[in-house]
Backbone bond lengths (Angstrom), bond angles and torsions (degrees), N, CA, C in turn:
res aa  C-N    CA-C-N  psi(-1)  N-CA   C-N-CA  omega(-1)  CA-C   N-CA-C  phi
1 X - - - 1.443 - - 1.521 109.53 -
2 X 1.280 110.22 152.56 1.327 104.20 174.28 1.344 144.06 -89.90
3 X 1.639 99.25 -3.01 1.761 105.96 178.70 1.906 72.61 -151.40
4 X 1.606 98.23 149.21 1.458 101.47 158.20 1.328 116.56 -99.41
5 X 1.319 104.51 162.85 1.684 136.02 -142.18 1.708 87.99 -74.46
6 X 0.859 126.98 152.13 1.943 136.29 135.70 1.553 112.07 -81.79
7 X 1.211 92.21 143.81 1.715 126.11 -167.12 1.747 95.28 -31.04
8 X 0.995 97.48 -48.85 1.500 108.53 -167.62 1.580 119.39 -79.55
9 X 1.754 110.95 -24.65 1.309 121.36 174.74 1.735 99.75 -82.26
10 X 0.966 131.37 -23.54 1.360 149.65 -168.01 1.874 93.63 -73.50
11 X 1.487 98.72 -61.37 1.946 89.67 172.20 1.360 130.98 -103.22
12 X 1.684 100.35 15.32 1.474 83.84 156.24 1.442 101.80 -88.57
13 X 1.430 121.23 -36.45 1.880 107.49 -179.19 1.726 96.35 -48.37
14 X 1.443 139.50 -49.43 1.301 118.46 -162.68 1.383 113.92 -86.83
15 X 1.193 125.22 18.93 1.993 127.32 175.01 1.595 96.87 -123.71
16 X 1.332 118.61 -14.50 1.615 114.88 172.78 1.716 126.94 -56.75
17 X 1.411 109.22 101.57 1.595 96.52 -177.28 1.938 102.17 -131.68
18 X 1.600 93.59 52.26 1.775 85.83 -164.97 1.332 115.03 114.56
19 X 1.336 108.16 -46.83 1.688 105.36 -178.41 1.344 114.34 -111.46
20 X 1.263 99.46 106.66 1.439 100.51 173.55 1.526 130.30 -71.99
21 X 1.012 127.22 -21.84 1.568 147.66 175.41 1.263 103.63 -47.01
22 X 2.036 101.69 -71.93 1.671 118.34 160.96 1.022 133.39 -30.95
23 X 1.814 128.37 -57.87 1.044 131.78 160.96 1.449 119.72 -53.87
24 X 1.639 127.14 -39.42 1.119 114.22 -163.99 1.924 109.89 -76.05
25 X 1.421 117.48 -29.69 1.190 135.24 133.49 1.667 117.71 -11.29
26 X 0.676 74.14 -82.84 2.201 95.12 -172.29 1.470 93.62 -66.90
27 X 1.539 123.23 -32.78 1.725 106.53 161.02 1.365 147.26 -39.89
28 X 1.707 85.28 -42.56 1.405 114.97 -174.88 1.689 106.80 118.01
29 X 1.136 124.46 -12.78 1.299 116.30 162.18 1.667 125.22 -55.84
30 X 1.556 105.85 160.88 1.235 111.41 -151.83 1.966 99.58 -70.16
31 X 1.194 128.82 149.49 1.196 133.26 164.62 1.933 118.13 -37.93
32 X 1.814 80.12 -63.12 1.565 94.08 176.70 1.590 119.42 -48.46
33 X 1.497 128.19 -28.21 0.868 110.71 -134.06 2.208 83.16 -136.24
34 X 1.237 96.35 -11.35 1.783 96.36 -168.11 1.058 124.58 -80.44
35 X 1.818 121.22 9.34 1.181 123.17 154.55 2.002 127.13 -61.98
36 X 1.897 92.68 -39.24 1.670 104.52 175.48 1.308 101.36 -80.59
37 X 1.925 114.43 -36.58 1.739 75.18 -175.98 1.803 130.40 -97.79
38 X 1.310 96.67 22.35 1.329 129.81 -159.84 1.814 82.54 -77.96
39 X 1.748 105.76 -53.46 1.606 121.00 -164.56 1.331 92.78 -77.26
40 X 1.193 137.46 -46.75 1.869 140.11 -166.84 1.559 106.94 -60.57
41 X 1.678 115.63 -40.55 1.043 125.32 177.77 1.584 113.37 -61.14
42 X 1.195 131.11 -39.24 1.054 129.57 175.43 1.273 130.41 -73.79
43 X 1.511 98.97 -0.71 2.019 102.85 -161.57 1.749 60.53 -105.08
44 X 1.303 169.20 34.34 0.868 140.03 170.59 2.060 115.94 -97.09
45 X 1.211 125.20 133.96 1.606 91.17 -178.65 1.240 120.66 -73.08
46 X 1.227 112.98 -53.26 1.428 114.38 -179.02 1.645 122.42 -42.60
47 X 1.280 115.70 -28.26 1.590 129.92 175.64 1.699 105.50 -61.77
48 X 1.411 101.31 -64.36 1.699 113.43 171.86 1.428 111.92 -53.67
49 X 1.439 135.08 -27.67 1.522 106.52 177.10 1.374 99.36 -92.77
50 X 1.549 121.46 -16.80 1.786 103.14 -175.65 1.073 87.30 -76.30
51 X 1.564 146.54 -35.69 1.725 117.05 -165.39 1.530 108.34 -69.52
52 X 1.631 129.17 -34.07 1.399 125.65 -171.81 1.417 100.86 -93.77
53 X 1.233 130.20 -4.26 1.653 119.38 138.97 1.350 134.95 -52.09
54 X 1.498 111.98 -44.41 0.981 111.06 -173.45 1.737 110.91 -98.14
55 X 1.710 122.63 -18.27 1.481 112.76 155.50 1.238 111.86 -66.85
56 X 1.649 133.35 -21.11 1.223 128.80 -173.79 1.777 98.71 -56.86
57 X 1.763 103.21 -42.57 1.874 104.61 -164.46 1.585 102.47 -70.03
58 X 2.069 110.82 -43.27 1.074 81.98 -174.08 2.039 131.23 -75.48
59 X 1.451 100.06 -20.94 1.998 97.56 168.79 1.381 101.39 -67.12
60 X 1.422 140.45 -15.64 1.521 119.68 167.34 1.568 121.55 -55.79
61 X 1.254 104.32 -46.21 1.579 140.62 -170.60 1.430 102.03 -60.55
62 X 1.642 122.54 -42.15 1.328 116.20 -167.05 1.471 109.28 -105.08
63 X 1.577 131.44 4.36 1.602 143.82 -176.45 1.438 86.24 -109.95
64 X 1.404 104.73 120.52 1.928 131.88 158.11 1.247 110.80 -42.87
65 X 1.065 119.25 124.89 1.765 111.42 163.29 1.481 100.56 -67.26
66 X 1.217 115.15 172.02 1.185 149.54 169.45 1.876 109.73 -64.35
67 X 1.223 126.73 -31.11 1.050 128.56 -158.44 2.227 78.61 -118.35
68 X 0.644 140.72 -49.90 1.823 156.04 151.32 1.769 78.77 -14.59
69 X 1.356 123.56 -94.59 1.369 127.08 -147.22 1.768 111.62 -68.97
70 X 1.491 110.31 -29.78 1.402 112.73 -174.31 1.584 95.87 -73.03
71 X 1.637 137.99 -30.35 0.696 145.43 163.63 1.591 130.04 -58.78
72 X 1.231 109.54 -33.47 1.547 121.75 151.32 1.004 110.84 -68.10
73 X 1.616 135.23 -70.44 1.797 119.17 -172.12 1.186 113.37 -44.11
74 X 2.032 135.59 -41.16 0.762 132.92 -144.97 2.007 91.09 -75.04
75 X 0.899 102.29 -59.06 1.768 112.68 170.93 1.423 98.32 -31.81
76 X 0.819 122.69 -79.56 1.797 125.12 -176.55 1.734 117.77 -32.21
77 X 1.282 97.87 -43.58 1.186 94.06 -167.42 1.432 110.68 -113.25
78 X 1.552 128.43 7.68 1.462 124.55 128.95 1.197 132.47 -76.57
79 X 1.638 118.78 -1.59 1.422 117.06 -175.26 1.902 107.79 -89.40
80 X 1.436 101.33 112.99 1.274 106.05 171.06 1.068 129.38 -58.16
81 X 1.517 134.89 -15.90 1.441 132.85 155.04 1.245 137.17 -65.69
82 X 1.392 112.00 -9.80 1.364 122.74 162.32 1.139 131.27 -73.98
83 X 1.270 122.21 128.58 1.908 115.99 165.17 1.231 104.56 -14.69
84 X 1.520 112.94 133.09 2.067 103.26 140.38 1.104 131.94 -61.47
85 X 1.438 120.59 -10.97 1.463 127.55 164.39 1.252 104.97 -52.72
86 X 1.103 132.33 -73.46 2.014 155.99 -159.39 1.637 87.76 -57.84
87 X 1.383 108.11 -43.55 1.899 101.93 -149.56 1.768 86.79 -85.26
88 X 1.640 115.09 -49.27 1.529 99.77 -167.40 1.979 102.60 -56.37
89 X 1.338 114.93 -38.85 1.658 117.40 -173.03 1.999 114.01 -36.50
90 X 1.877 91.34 -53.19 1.149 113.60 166.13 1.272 128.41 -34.40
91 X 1.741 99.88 -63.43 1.674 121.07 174.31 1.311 102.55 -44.52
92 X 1.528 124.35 -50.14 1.396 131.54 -143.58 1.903 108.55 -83.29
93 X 1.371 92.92 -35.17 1.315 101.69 169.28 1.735 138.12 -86.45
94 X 1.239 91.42 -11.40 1.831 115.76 167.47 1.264 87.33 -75.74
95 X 1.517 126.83 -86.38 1.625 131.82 178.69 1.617 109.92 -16.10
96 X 0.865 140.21 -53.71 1.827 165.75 165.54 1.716 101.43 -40.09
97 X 1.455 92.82 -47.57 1.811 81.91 -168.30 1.071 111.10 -123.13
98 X 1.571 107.40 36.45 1.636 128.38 164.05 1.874 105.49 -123.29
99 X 1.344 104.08 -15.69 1.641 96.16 176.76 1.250 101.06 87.82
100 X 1.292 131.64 8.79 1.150 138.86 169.95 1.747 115.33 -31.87
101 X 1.153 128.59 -63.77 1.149 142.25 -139.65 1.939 104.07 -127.45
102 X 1.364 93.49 15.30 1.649 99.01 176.40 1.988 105.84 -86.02
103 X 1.220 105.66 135.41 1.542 106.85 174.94 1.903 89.03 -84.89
104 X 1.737 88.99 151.10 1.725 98.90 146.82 1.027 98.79 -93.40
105 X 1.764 106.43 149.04 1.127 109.86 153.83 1.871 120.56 -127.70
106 X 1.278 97.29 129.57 1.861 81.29 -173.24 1.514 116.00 -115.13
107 X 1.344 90.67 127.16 1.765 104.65 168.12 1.177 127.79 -75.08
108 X 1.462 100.62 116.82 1.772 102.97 -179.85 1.478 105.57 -103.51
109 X 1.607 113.87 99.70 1.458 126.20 168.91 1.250 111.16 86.92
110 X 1.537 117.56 127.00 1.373 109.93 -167.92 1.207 93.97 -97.17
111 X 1.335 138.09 -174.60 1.588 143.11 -168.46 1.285 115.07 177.79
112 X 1.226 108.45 127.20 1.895 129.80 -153.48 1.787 89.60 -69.89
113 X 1.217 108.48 -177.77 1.439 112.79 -159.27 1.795 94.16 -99.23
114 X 1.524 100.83 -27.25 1.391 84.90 178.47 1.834 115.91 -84.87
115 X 1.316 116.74 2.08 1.410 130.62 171.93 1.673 93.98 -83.48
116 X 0.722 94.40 -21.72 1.955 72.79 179.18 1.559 109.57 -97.26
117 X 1.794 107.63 -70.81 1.572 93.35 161.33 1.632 130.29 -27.25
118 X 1.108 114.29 -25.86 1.736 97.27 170.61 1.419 99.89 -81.46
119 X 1.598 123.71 -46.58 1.595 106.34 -166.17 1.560 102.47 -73.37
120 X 1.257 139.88 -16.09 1.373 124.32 157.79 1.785 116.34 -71.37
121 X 0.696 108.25 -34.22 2.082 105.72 165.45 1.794 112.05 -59.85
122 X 1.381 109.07 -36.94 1.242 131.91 168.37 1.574 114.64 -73.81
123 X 1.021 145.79 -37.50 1.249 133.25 158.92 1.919 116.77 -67.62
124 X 1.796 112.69 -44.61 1.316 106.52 144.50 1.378 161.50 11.48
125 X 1.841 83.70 -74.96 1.572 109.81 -176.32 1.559 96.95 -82.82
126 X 1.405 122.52 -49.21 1.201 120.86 -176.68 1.474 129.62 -51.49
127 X 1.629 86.60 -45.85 1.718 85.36 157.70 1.198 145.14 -70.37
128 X 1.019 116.17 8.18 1.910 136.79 176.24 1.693 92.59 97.42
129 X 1.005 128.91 12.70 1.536 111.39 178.02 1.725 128.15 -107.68
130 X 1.055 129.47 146.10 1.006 127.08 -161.52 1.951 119.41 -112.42
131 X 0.944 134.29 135.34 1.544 144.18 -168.66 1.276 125.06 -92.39
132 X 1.384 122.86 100.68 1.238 103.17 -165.42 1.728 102.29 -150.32
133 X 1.063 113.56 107.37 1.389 134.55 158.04 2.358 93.35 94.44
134 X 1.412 86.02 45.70 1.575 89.50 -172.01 1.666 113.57 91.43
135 X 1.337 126.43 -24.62 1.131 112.88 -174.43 1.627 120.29 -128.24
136 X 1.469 105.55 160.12 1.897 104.86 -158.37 1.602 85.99 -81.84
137 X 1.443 115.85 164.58 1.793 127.74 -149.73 1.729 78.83 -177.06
């Protein structure tokens, strides 16, 4: 940041959830007066990145890691009190976010579109059929 906050700019960024009036209130600013500086506070920069700093921590805080959820299915789907419905879903979705169930697939030689359209005109002809204006006749 580029200047640090005052005690008081410090809690209106931490009582800010939308309302600035509220927060500037819950700052300690005056009633009479914490609607303008509720609005002044916000034209401020340094105010605006500590508030989207600190919603940045709290939506971090509330999205599962990746290692959080594989860790939940795995619970789910060793717990014997659960349906096997719930526990296989579980299974199915751990499997999912391990790549479990992905095919390789490998391409041998890539080939321009007009390399294929001939070998499809070419399988065609062979078959007794004939091409004409895009379509077999």
């Amino acid at each position: 940041m580029g200047t640090q906050l005052s005690v008081k700019q410090q809690r209106f960024v931490q009582y800010y959830n939308g309302n600035a009036t509220m927060a500037a209130i819950e700052a300690g600013y005056s009633r009479k007066t914490a609607r303008s500086q509720g609005q002044r506070l916000l034209t401020n920069v340094d105010i605006l990145m500590a508030v989207k700093e600190r919603e940045k921590g709290m939506v971090m805080a509330k999205i599962a890691t990746r290692q959080e959820r594989q860790e939940f299915w795995t619970r789910i789907m060793q717990d014997g009190g659960i349906f096997m419905r719930e526990r296989l879903k579980a299974s199915e979705l751990l499997g999912k976010s391990e790549a479990d169930f992905t095919e390789k697939v490998a391409l041998s030689g890539v080939h321009s579109l007009a390399e294929r359209v001939k070998a499809a005109r070419e399988r065609v002809y062979r078959d007794g059929g004939q091409v004409k204006m895009g379509r077999v006749v």
